[in-house]
mmCIF entry with sequence, helices, sheets and N, C-alpha, C, O atoms, coordinates in Angstrom:
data_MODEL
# 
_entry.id   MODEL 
# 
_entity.id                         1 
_entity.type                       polymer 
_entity.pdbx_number_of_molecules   1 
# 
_entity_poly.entity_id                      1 
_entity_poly.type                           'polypeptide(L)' 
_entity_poly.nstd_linkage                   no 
_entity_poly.nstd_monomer                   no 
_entity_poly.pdbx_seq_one_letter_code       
;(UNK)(UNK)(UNK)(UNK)(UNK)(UNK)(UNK)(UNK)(UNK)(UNK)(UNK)(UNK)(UNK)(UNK)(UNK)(UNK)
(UNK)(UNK)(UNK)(UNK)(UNK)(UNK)(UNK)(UNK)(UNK)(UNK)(UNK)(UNK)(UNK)(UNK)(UNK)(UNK)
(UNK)(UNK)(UNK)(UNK)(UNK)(UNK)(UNK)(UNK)(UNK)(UNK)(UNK)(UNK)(UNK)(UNK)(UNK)(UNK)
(UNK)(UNK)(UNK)
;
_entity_poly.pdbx_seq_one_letter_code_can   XXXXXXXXXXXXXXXXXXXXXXXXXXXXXXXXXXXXXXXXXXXXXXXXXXX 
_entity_poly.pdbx_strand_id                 A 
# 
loop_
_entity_poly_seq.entity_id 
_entity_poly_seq.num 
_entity_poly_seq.mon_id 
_entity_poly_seq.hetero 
1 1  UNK n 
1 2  UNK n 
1 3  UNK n 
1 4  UNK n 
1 5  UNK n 
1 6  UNK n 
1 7  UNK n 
1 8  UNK n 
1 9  UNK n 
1 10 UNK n 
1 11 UNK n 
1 12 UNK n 
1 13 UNK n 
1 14 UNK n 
1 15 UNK n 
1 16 UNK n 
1 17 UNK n 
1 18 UNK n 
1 19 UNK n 
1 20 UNK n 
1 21 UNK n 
1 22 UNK n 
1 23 UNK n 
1 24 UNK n 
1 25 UNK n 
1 26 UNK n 
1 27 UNK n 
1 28 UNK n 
1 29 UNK n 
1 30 UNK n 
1 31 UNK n 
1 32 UNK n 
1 33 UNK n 
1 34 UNK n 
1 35 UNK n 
1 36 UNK n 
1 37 UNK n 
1 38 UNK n 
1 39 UNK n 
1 40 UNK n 
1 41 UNK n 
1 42 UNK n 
1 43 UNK n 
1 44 UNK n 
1 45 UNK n 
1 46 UNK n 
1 47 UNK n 
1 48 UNK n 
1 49 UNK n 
1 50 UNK n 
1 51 UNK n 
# 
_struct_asym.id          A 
_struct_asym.entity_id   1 
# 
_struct_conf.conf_type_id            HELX_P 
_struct_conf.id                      HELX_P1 
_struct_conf.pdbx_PDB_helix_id       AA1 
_struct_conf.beg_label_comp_id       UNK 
_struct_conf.beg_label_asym_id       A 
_struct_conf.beg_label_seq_id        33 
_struct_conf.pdbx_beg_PDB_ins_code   ? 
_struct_conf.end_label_comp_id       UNK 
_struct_conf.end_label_asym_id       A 
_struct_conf.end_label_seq_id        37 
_struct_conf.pdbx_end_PDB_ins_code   ? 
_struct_conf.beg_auth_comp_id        UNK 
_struct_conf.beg_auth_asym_id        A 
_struct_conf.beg_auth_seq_id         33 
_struct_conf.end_auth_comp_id        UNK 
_struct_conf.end_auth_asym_id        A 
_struct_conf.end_auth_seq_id         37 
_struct_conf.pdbx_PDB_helix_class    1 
_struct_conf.details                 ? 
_struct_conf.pdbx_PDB_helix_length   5 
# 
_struct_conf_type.id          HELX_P 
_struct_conf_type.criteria    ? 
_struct_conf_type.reference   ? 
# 
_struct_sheet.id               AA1 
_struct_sheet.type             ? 
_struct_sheet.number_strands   2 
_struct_sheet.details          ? 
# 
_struct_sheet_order.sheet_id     AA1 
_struct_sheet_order.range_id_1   1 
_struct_sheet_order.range_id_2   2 
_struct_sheet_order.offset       ? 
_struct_sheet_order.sense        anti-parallel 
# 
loop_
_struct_sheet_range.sheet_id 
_struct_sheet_range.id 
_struct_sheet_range.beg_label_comp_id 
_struct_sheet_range.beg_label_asym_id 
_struct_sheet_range.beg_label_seq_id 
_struct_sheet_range.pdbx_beg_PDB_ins_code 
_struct_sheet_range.end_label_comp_id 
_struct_sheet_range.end_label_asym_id 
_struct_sheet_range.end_label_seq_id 
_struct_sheet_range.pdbx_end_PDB_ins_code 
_struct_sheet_range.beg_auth_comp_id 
_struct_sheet_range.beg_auth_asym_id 
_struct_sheet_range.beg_auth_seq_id 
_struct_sheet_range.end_auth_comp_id 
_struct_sheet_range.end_auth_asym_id 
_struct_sheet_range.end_auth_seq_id 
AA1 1 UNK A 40 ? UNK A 42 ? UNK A 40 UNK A 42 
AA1 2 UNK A 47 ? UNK A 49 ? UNK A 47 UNK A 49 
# 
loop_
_atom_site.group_PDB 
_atom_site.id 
_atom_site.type_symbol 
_atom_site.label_atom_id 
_atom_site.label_alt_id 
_atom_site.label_comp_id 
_atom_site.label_asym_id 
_atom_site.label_entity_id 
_atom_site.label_seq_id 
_atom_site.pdbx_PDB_ins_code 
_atom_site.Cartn_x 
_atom_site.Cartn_y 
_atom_site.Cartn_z 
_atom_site.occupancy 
_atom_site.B_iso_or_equiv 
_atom_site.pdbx_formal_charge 
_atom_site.auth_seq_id 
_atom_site.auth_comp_id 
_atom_site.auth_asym_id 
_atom_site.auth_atom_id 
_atom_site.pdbx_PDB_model_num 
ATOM 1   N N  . UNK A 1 1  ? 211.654 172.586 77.742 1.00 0.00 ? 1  UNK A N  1 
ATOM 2   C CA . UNK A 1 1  ? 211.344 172.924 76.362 1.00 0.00 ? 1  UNK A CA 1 
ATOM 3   C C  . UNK A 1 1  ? 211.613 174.409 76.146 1.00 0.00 ? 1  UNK A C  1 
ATOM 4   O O  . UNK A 1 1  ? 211.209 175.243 76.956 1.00 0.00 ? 1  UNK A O  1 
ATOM 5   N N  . UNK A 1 2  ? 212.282 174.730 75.072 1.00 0.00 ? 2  UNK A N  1 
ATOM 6   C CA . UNK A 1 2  ? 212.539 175.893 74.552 1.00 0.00 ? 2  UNK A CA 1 
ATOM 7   C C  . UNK A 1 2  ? 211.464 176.774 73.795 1.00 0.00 ? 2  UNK A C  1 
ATOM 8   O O  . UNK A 1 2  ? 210.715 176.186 73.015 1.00 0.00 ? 2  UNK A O  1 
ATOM 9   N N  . UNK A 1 3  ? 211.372 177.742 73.918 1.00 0.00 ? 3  UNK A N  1 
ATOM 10  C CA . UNK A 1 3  ? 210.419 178.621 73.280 1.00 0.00 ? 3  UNK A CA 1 
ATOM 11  C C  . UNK A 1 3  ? 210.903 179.225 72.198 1.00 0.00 ? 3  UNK A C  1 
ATOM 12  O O  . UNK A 1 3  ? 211.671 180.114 72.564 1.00 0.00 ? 3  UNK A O  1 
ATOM 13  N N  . UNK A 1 4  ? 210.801 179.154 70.776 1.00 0.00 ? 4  UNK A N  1 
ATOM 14  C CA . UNK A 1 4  ? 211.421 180.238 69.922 1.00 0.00 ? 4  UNK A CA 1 
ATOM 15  C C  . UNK A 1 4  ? 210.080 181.222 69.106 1.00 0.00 ? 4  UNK A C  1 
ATOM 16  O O  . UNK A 1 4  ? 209.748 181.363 67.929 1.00 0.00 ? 4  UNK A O  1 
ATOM 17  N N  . UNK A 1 5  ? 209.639 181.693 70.235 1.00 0.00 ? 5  UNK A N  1 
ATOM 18  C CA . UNK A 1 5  ? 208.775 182.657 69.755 1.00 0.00 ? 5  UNK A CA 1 
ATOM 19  C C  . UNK A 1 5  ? 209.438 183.874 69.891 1.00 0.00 ? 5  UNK A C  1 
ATOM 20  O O  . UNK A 1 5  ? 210.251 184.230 70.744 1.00 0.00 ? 5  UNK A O  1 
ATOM 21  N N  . UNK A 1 6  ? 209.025 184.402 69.029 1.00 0.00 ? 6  UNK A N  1 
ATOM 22  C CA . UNK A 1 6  ? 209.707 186.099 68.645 1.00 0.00 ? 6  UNK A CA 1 
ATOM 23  C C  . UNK A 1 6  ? 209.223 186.934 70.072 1.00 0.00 ? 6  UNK A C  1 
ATOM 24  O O  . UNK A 1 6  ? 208.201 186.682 70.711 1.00 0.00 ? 6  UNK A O  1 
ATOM 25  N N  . UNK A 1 7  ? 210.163 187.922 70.373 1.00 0.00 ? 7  UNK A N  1 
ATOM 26  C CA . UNK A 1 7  ? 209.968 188.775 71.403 1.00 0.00 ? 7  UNK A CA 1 
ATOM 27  C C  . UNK A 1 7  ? 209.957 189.870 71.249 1.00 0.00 ? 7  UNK A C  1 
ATOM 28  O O  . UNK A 1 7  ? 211.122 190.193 71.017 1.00 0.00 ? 7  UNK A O  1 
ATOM 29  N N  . UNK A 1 8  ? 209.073 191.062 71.223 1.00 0.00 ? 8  UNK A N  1 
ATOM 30  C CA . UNK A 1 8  ? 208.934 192.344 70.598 1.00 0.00 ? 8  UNK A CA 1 
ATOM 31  C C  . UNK A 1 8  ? 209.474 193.181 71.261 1.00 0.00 ? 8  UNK A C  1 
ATOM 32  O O  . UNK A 1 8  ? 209.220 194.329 70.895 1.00 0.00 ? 8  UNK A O  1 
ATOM 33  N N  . UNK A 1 9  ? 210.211 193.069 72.212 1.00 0.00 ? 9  UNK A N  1 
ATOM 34  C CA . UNK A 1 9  ? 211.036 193.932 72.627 1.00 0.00 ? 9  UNK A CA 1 
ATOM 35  C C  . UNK A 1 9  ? 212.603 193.812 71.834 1.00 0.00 ? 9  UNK A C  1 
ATOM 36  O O  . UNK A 1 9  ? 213.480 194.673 71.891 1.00 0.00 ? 9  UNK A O  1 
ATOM 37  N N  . UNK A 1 10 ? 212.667 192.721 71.216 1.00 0.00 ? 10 UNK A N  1 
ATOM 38  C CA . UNK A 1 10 ? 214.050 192.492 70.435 1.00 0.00 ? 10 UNK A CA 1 
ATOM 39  C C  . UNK A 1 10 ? 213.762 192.897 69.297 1.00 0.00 ? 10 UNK A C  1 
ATOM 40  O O  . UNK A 1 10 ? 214.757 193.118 68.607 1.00 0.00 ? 10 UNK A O  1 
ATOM 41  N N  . UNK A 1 11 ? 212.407 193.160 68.624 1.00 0.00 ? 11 UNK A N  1 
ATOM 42  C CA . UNK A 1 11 ? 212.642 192.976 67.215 1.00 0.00 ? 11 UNK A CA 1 
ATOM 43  C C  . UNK A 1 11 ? 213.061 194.865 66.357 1.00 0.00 ? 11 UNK A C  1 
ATOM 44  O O  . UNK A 1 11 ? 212.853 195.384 65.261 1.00 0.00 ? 11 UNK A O  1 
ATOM 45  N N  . UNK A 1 12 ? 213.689 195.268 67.607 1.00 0.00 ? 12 UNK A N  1 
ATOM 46  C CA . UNK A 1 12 ? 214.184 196.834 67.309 1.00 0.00 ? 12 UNK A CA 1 
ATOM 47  C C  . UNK A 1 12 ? 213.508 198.086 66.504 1.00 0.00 ? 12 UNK A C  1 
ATOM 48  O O  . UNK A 1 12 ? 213.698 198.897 65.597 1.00 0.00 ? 12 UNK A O  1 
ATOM 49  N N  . UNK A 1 13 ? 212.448 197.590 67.641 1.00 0.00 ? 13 UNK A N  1 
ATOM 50  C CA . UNK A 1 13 ? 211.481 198.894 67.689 1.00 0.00 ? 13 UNK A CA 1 
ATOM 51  C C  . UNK A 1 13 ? 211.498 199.983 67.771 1.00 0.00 ? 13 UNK A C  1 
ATOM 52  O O  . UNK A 1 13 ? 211.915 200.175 68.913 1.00 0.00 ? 13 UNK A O  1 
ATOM 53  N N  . UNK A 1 14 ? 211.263 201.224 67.171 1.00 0.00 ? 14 UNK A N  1 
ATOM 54  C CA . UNK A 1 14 ? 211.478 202.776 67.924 1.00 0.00 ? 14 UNK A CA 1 
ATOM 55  C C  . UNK A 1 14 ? 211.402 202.554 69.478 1.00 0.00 ? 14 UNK A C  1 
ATOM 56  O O  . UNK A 1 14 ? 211.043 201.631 70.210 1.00 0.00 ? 14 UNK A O  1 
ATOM 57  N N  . UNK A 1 15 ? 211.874 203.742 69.638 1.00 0.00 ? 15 UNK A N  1 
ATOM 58  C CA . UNK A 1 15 ? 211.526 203.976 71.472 1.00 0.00 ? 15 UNK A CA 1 
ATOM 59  C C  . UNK A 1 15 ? 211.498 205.241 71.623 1.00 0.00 ? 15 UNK A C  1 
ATOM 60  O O  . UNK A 1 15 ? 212.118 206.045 70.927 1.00 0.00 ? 15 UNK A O  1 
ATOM 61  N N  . UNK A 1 16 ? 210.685 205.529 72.659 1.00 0.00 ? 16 UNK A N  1 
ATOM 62  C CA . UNK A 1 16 ? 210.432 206.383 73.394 1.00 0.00 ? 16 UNK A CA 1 
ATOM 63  C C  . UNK A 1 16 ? 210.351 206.824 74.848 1.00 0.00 ? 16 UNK A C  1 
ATOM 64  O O  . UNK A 1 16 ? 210.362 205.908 75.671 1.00 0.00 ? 16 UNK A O  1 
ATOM 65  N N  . UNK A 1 17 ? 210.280 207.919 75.249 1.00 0.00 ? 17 UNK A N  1 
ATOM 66  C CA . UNK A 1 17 ? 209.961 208.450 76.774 1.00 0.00 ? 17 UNK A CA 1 
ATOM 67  C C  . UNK A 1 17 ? 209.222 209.325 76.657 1.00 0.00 ? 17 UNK A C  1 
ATOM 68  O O  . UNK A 1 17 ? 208.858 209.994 75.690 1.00 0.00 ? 17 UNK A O  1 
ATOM 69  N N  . UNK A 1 18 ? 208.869 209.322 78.198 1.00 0.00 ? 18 UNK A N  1 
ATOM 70  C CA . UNK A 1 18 ? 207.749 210.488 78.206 1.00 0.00 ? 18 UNK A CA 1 
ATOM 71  C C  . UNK A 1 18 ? 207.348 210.361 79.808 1.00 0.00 ? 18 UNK A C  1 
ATOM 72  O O  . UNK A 1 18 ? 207.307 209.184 80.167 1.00 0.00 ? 18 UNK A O  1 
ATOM 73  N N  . UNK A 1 19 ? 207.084 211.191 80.706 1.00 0.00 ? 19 UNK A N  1 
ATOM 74  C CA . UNK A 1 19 ? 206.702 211.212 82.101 1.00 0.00 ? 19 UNK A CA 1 
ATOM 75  C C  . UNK A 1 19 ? 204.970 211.487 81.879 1.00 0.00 ? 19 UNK A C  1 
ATOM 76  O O  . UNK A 1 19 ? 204.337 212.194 81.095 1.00 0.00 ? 19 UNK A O  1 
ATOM 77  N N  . UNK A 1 20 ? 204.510 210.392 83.175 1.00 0.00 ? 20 UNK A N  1 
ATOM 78  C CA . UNK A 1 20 ? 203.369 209.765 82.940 1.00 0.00 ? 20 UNK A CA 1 
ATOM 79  C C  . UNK A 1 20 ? 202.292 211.154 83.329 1.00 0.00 ? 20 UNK A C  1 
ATOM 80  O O  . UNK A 1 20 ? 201.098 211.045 83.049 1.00 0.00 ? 20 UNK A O  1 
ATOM 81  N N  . UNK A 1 21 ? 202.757 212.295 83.910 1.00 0.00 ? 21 UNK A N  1 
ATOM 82  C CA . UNK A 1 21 ? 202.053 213.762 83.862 1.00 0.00 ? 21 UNK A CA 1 
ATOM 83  C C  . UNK A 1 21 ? 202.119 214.368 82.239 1.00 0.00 ? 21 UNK A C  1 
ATOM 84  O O  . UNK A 1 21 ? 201.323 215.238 81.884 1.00 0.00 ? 21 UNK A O  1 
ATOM 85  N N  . UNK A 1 22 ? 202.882 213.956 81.549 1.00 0.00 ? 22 UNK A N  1 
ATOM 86  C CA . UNK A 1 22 ? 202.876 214.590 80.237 1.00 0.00 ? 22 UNK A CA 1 
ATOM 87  C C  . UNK A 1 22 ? 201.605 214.438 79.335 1.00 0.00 ? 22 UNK A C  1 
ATOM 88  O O  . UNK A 1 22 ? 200.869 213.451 79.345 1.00 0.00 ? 22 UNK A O  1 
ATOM 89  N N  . UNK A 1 23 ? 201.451 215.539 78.562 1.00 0.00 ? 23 UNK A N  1 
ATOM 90  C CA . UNK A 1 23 ? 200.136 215.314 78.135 1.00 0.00 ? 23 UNK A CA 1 
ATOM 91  C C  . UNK A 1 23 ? 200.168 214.978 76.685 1.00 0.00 ? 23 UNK A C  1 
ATOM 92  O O  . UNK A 1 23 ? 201.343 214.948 76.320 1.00 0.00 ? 23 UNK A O  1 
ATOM 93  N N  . UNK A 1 24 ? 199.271 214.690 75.630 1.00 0.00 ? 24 UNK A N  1 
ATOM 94  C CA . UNK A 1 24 ? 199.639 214.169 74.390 1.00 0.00 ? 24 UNK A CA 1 
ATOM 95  C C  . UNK A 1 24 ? 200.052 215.049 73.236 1.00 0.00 ? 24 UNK A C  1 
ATOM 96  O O  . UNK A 1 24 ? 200.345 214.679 72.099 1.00 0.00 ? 24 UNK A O  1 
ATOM 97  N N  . UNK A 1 25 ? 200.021 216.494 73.803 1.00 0.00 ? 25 UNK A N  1 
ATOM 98  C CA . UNK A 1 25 ? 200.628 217.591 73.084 1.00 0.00 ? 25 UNK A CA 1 
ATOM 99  C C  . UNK A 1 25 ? 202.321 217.319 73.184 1.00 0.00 ? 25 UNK A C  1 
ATOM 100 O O  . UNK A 1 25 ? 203.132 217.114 72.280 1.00 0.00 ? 25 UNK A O  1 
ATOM 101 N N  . UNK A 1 26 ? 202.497 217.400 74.587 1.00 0.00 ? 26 UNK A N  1 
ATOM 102 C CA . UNK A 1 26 ? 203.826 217.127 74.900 1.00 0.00 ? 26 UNK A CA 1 
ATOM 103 C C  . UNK A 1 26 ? 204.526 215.985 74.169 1.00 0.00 ? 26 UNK A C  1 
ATOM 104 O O  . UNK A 1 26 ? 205.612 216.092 73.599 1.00 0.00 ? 26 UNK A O  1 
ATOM 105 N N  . UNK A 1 27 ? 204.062 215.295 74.219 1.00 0.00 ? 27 UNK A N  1 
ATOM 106 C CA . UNK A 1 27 ? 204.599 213.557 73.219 1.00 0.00 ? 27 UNK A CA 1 
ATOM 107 C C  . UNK A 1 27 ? 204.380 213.967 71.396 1.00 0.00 ? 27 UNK A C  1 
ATOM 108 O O  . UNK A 1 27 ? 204.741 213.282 70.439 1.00 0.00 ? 27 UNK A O  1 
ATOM 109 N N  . UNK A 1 28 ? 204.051 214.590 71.391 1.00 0.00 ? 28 UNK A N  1 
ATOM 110 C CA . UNK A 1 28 ? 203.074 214.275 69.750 1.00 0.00 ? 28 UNK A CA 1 
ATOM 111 C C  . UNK A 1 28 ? 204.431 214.132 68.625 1.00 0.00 ? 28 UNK A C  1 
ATOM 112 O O  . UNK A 1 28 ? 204.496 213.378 67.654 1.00 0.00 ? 28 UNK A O  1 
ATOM 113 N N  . UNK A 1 29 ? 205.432 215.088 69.095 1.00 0.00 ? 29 UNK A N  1 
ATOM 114 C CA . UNK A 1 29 ? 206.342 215.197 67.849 1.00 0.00 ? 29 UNK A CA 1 
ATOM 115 C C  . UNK A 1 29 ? 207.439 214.166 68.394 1.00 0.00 ? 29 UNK A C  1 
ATOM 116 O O  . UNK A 1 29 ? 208.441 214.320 67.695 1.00 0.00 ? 29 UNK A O  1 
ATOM 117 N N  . UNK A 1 30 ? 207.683 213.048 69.487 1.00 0.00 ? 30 UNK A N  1 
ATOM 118 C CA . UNK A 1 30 ? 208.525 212.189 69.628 1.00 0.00 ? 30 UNK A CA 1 
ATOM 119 C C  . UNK A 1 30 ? 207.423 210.913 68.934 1.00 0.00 ? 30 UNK A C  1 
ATOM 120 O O  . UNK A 1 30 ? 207.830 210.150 68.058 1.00 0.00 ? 30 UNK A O  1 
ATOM 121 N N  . UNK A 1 31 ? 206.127 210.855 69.441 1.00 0.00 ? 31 UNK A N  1 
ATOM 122 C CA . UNK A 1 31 ? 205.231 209.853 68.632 1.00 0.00 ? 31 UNK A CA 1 
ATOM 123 C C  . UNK A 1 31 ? 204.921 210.348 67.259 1.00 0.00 ? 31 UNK A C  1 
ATOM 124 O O  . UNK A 1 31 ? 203.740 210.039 67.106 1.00 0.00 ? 31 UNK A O  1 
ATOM 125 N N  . UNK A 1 32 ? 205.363 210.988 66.103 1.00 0.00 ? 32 UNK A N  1 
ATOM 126 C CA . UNK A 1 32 ? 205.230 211.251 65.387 1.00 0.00 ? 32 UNK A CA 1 
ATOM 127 C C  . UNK A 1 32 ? 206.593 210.343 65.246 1.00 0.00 ? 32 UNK A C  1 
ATOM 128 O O  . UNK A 1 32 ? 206.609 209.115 65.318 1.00 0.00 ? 32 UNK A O  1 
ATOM 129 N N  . UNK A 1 33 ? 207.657 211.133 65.044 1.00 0.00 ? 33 UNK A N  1 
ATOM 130 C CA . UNK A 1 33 ? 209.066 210.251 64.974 1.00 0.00 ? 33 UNK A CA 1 
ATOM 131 C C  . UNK A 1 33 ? 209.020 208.884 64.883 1.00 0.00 ? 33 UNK A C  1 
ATOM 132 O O  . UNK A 1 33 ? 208.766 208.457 63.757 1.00 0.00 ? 33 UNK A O  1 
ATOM 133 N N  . UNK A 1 34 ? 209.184 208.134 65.694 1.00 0.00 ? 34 UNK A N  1 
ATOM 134 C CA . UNK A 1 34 ? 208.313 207.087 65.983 1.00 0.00 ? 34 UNK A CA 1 
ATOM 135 C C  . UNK A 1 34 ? 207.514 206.488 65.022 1.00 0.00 ? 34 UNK A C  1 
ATOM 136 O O  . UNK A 1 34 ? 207.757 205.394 64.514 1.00 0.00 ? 34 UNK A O  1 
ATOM 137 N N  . UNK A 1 35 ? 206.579 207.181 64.771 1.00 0.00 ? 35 UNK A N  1 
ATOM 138 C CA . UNK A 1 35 ? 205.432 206.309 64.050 1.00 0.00 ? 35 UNK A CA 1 
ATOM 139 C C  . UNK A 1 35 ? 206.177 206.383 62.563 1.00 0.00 ? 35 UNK A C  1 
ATOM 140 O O  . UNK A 1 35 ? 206.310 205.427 61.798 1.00 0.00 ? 35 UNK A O  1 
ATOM 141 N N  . UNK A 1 36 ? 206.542 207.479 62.382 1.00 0.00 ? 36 UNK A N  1 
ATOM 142 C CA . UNK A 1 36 ? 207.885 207.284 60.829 1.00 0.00 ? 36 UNK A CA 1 
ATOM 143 C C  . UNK A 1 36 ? 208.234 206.307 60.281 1.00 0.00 ? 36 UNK A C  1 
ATOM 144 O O  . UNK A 1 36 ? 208.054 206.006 59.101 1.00 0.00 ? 36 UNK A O  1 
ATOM 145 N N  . UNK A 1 37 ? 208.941 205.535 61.368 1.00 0.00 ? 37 UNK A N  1 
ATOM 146 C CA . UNK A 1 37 ? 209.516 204.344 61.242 1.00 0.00 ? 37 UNK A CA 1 
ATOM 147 C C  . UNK A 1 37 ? 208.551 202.558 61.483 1.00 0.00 ? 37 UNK A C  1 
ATOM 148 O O  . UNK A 1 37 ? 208.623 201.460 60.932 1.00 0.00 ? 37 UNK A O  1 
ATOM 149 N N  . UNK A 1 38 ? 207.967 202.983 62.280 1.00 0.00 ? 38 UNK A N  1 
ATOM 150 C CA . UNK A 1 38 ? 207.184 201.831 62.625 1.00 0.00 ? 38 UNK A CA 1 
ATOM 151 C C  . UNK A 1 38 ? 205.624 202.370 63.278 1.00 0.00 ? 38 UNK A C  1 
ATOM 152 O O  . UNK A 1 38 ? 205.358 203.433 63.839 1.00 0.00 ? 38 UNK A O  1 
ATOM 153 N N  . UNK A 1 39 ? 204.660 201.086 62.934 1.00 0.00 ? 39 UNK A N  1 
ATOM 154 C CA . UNK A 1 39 ? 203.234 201.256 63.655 1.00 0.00 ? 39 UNK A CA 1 
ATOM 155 C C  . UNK A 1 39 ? 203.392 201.541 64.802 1.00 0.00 ? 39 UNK A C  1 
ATOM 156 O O  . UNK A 1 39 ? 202.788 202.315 65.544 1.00 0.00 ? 39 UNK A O  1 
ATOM 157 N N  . UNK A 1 40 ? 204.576 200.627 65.002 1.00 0.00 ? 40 UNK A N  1 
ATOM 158 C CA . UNK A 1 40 ? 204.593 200.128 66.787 1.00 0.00 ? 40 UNK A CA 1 
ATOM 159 C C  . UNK A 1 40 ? 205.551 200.908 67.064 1.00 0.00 ? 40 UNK A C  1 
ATOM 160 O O  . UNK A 1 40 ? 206.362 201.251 66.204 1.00 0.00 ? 40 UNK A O  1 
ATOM 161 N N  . UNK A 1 41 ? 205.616 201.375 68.511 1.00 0.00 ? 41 UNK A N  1 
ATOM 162 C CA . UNK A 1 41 ? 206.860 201.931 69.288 1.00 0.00 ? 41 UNK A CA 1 
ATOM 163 C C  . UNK A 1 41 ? 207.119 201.271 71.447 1.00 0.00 ? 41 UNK A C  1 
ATOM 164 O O  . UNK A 1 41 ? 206.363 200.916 72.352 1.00 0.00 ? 41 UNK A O  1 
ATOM 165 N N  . UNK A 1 42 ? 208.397 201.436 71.291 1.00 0.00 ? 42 UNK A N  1 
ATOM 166 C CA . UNK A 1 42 ? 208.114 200.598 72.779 1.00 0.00 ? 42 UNK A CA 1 
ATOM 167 C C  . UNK A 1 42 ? 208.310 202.654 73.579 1.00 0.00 ? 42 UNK A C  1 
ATOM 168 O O  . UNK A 1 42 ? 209.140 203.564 73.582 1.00 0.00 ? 42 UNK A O  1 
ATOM 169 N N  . UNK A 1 43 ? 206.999 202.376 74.079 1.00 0.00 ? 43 UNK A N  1 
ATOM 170 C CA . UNK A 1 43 ? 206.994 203.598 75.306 1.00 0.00 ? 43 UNK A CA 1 
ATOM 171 C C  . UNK A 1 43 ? 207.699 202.924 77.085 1.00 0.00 ? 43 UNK A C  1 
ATOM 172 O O  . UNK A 1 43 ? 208.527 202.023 77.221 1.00 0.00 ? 43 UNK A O  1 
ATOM 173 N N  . UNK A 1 44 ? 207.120 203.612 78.036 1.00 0.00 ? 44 UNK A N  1 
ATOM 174 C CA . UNK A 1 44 ? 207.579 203.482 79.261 1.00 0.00 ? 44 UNK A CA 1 
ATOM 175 C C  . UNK A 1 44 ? 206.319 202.628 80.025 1.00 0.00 ? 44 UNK A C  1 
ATOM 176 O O  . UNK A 1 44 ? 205.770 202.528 81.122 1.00 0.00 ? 44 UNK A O  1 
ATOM 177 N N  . UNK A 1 45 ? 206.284 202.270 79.112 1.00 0.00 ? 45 UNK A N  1 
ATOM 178 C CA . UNK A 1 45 ? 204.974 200.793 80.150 1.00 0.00 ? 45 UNK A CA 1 
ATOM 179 C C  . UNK A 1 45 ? 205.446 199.759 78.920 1.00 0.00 ? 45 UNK A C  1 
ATOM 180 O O  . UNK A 1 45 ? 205.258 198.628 79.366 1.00 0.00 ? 45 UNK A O  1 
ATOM 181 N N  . UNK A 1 46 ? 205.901 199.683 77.761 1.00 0.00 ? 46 UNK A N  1 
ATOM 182 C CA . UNK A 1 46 ? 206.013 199.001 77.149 1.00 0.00 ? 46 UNK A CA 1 
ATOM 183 C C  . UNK A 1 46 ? 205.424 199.144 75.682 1.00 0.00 ? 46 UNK A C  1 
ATOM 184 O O  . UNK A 1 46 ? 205.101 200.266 75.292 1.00 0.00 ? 46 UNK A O  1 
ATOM 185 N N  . UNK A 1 47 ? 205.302 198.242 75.011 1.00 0.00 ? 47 UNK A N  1 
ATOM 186 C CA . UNK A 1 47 ? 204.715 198.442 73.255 1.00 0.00 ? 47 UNK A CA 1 
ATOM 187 C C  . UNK A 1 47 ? 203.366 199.511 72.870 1.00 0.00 ? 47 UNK A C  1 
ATOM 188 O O  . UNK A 1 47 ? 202.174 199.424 73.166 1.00 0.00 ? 47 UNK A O  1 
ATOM 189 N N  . UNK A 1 48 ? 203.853 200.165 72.367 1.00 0.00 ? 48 UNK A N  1 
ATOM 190 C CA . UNK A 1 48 ? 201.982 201.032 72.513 1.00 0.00 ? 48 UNK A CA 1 
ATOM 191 C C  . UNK A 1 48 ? 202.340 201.129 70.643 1.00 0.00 ? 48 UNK A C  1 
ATOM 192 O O  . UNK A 1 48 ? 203.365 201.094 69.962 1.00 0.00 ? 48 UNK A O  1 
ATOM 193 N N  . UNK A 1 49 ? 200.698 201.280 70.333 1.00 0.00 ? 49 UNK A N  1 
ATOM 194 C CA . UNK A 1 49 ? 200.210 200.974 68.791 1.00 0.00 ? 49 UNK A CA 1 
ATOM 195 C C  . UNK A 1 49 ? 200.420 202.298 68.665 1.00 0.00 ? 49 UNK A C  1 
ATOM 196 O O  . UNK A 1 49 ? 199.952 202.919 69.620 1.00 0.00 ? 49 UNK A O  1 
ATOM 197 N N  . UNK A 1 50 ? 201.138 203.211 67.551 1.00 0.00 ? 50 UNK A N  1 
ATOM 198 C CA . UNK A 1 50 ? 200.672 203.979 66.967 1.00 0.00 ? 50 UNK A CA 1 
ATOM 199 C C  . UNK A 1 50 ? 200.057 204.577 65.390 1.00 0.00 ? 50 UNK A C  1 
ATOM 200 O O  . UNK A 1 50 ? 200.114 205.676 64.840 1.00 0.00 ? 50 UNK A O  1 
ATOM 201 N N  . UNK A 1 51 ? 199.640 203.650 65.124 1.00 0.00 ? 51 UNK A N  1 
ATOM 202 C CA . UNK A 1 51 ? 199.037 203.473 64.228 1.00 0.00 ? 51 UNK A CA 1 
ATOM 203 C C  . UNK A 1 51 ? 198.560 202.199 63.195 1.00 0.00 ? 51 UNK A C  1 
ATOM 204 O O  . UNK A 1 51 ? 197.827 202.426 62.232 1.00 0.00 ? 51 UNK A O  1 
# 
């Protein structure tokens, strides 16, 4: 059986990076960007809410 549930990594989310020592000063103006466009953004563990 086939699954046609939506997959949120396809549905062309912002993205981002960031090294897991970085602190939330360091991120703020790529998660700002980001949040511009969408609530959601895919980070480096995967989907994180921003707002």
């Amino acid at each position: 059986m086939n699954s046609a549930a939506p997959n949120v990594l396809d549905a062309g989310l912002p993205t981002f990076d960031y090294g897991f020592t970085a602190t939330p000063h360091d991120v703020l103006d790529d998660v700002r960007t980001a949040q511009s466009r969408a609530p959601i953004a895919i980070g480096p563990l995967g989907p994180e809410i921003l707002s």
